[in-house]
N, C-alpha and C positions, 0 to 999 in steps of 0.2 A: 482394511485396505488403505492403504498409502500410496500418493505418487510426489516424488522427490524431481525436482527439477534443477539442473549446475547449468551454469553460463560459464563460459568465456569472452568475454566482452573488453574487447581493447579502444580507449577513449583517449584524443587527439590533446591538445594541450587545453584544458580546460578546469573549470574552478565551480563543478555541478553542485558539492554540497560543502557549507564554509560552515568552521566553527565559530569560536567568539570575538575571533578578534578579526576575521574575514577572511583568513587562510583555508586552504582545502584540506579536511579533516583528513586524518589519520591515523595508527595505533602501530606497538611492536611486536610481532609477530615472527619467530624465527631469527630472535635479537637483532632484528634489523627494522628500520622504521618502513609502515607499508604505508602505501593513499587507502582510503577508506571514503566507501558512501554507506552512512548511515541505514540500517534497517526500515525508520521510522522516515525517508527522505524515499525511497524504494518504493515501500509502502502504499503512498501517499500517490508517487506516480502512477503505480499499475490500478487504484482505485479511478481515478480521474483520467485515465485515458479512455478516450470514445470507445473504442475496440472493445472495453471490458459491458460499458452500456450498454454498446451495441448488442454482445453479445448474447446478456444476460436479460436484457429486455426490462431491466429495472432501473429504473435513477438510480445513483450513488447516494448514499447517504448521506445527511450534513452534520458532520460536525463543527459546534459552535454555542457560544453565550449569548446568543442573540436569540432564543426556542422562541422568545415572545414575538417576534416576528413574521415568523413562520407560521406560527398559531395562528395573529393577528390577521394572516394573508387566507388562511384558509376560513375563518370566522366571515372575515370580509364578501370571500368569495361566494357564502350560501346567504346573502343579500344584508350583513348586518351592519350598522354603523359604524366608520372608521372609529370611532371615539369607544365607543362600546366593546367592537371587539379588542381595541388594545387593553382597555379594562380589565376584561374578563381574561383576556390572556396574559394580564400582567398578575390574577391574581393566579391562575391556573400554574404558572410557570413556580411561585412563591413556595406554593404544595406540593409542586414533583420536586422543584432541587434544595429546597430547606432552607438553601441561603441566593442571597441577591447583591450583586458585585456594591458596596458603599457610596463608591463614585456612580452608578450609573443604576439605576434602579427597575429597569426593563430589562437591564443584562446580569445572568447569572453567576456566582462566584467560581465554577466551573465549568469547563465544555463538556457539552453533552453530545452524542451520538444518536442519530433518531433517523429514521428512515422516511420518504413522504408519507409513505401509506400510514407509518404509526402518528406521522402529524394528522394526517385523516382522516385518523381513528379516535384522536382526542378530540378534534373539533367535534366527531359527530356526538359523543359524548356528551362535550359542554350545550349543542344543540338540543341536545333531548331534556335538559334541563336551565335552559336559558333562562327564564325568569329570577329562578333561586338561585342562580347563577350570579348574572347581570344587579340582585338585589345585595348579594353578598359580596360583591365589587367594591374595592375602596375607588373612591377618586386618586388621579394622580399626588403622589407627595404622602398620601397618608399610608397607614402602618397597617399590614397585612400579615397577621400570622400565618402560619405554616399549615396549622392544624385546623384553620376558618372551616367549619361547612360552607358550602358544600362541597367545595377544591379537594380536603383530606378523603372523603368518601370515591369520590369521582375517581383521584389519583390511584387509588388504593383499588376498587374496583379494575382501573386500565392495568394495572400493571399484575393482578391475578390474569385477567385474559393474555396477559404478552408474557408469561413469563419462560426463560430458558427456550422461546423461540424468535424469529426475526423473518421479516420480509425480505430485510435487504441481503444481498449477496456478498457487497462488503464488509459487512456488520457482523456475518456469517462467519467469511473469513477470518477478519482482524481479531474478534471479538470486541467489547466493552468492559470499563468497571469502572464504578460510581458508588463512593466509599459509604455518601450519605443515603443510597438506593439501593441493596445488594442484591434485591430481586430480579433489578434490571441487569446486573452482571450477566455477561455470555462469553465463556471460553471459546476462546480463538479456536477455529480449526486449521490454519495453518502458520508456520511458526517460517520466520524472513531473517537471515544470516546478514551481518552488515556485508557487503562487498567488501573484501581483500586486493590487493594488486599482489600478484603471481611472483612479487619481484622486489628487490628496493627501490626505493623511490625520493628522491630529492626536490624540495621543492625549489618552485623559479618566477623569478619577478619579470613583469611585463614594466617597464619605466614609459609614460606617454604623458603628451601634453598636448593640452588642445587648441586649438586656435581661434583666436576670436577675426572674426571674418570683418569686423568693423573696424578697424585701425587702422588707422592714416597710415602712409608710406612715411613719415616721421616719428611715430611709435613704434616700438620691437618689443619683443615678447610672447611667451603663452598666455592665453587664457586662466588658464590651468595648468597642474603639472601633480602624478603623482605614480604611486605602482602598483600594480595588482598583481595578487600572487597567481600562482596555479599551477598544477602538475599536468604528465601524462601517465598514463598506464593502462598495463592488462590487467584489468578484474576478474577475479573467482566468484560469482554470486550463487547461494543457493538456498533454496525455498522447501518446502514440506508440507503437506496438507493431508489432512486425517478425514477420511471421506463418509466414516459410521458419522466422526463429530459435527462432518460439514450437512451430511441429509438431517441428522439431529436438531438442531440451530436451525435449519429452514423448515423446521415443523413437518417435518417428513416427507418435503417436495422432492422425489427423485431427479424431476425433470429440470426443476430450477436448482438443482445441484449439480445434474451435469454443466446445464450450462454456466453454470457457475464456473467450473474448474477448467473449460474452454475458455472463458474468460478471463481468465485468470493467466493460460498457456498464452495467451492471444498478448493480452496485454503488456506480458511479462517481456514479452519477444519486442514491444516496441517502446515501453516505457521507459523516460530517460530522464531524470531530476532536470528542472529545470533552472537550476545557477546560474547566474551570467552566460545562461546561452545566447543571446544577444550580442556578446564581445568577443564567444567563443566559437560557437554556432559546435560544438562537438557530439555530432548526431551520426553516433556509430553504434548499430545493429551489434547484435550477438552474430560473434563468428564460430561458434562449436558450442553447441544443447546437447547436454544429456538428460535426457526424461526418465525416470525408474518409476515402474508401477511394484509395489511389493504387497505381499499377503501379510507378513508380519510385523511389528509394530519397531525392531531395531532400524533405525536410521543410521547413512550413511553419510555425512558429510565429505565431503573431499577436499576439505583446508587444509588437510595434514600433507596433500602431495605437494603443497609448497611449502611447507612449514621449511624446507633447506629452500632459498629461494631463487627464484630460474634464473637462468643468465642468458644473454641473448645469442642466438645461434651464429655461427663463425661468421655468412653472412650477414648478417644482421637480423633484427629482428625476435620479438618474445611469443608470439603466439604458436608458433609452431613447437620450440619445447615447451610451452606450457601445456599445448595439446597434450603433447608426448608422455610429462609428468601424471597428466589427470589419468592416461589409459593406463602407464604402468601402476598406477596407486590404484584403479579401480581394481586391477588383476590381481596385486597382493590381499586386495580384502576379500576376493570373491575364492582366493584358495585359503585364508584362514578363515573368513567363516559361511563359505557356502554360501549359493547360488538357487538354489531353489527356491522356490514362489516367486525368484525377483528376475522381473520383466523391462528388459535396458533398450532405447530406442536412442536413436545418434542422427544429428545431422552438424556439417559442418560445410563453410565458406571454403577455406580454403583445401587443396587436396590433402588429401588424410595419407598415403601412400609414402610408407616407411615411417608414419609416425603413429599411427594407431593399428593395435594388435589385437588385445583382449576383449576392444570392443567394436571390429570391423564385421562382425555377423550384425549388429546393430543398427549400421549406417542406413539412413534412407536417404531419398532422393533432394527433399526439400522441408522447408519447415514445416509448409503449410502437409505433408505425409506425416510429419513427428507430431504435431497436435492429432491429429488422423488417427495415428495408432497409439497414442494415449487414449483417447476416449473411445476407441473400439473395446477396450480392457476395462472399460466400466458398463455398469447395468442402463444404459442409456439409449441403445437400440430395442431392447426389453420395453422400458419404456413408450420409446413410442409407439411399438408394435398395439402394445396396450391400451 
C-alpha cells in the first residue's frame, strides 16, 4: 500500500528557500526556468512542525554533531557528574561515529540522526556499566580510540538491538545513512519531490534602505542600503510514502504508523520553509490536495501536467488552470494505465466548477474530511478496535 499526496500551493512574493549566493532557488523544467523549494527544505519543515509531534506523540528527532551533548544531558539526568558524564559521553560518541570533528573534539565529523528514546537507550546502557565505563574515559584533550573497551562492545551491542528499526517517526519516514555505521542505515519510507512552480518564473529584486533613527536634521542618508531578491509562484509539490516500509522501520508498530502518516497529512498541509519569512511573512495554505491511496507499488507524479507550463487564465490568475492541468493530466493516466486499487480523495479552496472533471467524484468537503478518508483506507481503526 501506498499513499501519494500533490499540492497545489501558490506563495506570495517570497524568498522561503535560497541557494548560494541568496537567491530563490530554481531549476529548468519544460525549457523554461521554474522557482524551486528544495526536497530536503520541505522536509525539514513538515518534521518540526508541532502538528506532526502532536500528532505522533513522539519528539522529532535530532539531527546533529553535537550526540555528546545529548548523551551528556541524559547521563546527567540519572544523578551523575557534569564532568563525568561529559567524559564518558565524549568517549561513547568516539565508538559510535569513528571520527571526531579536528577543530572541536565533543563534536562529531558527521551529523547523526538519533531519536530521544535511542539517546535513552545508550545512556542506560553506559549506566549499566559505569564504572568500566567512567575508568575507560580519557580526560579531556587525550586520545581515544574508536575501538577502546568498553565503548566498541557497548556500541556494538546498541546497534544489534536497534537495527533496521526506529522509535522515531521521522527517522521512519526520511530514513538515515551513515557510511561509517551501515547497520544504523534505515531506508526512507517516504520519498519528497522538490516543489516546482506550475509556470515560468522570473526572478525580482526588493531595493531597501534603512534608516538610522539617530541622525541629526543636518545628516542625510541610509543606514543601510541593499536588494533582496525573491519570486512568486504556484507550486506542484508531491510526496509518496510506502506504508509495508513505514510499519517495518517502526518495528511493527501499526499504531504509531498510522499516526505517523496522519502526521505527516497534518503537517504537510501546514508546513512552510521558513526563509526570510520575517521580510515576507508568505504564509499561504495549500489551495487544492490530491491524496491517492493505491494497492500497487507504480507511482504517479503529476509534474508532467506542467511540463508545457500554465499561463494565467484571461482574468488573471495561475491556480485555477493549474487546477485544470492537474485534473486533465490525472484523467490521461488513469485511461492509459488504469484505475483500479487507486483510491483519489480532493479538496480544494477555491471553487472547482468548470475546472475539475476527472476528479470531481473525489471532492470532499474540507481538509480536515481528506486526512479523514486517507486514513480510514488504512488498518488503523483495526487497530484500535484491538
Amino acid at each position: 500500500m501506498f499513499i501519494e499526496i500533490h499540492f497545489l500551493q501558490n506563495f506570495a512574493p517570497s524568498n522561503l528557500n535560497r541557494d548560494d549566493t541568496g537567491n530563490p532557488k530554481d531549476a529548468e523544467f519544460g525549457g523554461v526556468r521554474r522557482a524551486r523549494i528544495s526536497s530536503q527544505a520541505i522536509k525539514r519543515a513538515i518534521r518540526l512542525d508541532p502538528a506532526f509531534q502532536q500528532t505522533t506523540q513522539v519528539p522529532p528527532a535530532a539531527r546533529t554533531r553535537w550526540m555528546t551533548r545529548r548523551l551528556a544531558e541524559k547521563l546527567e539526568a540519572a544523578g551523575k557528574p557534569e564532568a563525568d558524564a561529559e567524559r564518558v559521553a565524549r568517549a561513547f560518541a568516539v565508538a559510535f561515529a569513528g571520527k571526531m570533528d579536528k577543530n572541536a573534539e565533543d563534536r562529531t565529523s558527521v551529523l547523526l540522526y538519533l531519536s530521544d528514546e535511542e539517546y535513552t537507550s545508550m545512556a542506560q546502557a553506559l549506566l549499566e556499566k559505569w564504572e568500566d565505563a567512567l575508568k575507560a574515559a580519557p580526560a579531556s584533550g587525550e586520545e581515544l580510540k574508536a575501538k577502546a573497551e568498553p565503548f566498541a562492545s557497548m556500541v556494538k551491542a546498541w546497534l544489534k538491538t536497534t537495527k533496521g528499526r526506529t522509535s522515531a517517526p521521522d527517522v521512519a519516514l526520511f530514513g538515515r545513512m551513515l557510511a561509517d555505521k551501515p547497520e544504523l542505515n534505515l531506508d526512507a519510507a517516504s520519498q519528497v519531490a522538490h516543489a516546482l512552480s506550475t509556470h515560468r518564473v522570473d526572478m525580482d529584486f526588493d531595493f531597501f534602505t534603512a534608516v538610522d533613527d539617530l541622525l541629526t536634521d543636518e545628516e542625510a542618508g541610509a543606514g543601510m542600503m541593499g536588494v533582496t531578491p525573491f519570486n512568486s509562484a504556484t507550486y506542484y509539490r508531491y510526496a509518496r510514502i510506502d506504508w509495508n516500509q513505514l510499519v517495518q522501520n517502526l518495528g511493527g508498530d501499526v499504531s504509531l504508523a498510522c499516526r505517523t502518516v496522519e502526521g505527516f497529512l497534518r503537517a504537510a498541509l501546514r508546513a512552510i520553509p521558513t526563509g526570510k519569512q520575517n521580510a515576507f511573512a508568505a504564509q499561504n495554505p495549500p489551495d487544492f490536495g490530491l491524496a491517492v491511496v493505491r494497492e500497487d507499488g507504480m507511482a504517479w507524479s503529476l509534474a508532467n501536467a506542467f511540463e508545457k507550463p500554465v499561463r494565467p487564465a484571461r482574468e488573471g490568475g495561475l491556480m485555477a488552470p493549474s487546477i485544470e492541468a492537474l485534473d486533465a493530466y490525472w484523467g490521461r493516466l488513469a485511461a492509459v494505465y488504469g484505475s483500479e486499487g487507486v483510491d483519489p480523495f480532493v479538496f480544494s479552496v477555491p471553487a472547482t466548477e468548470g475546472l475539475v472533471h476527472h476528479l470531481e467524484n473525489a471532492l470532499l468537503p474540507s481538509a480536515e474530511a481528506w486526512v479523514q478518508a486517507v486514513l480510514q483506507q488504512l488498518p488503523c481503526a483495526e487497530t484500535e478496535e484491538a
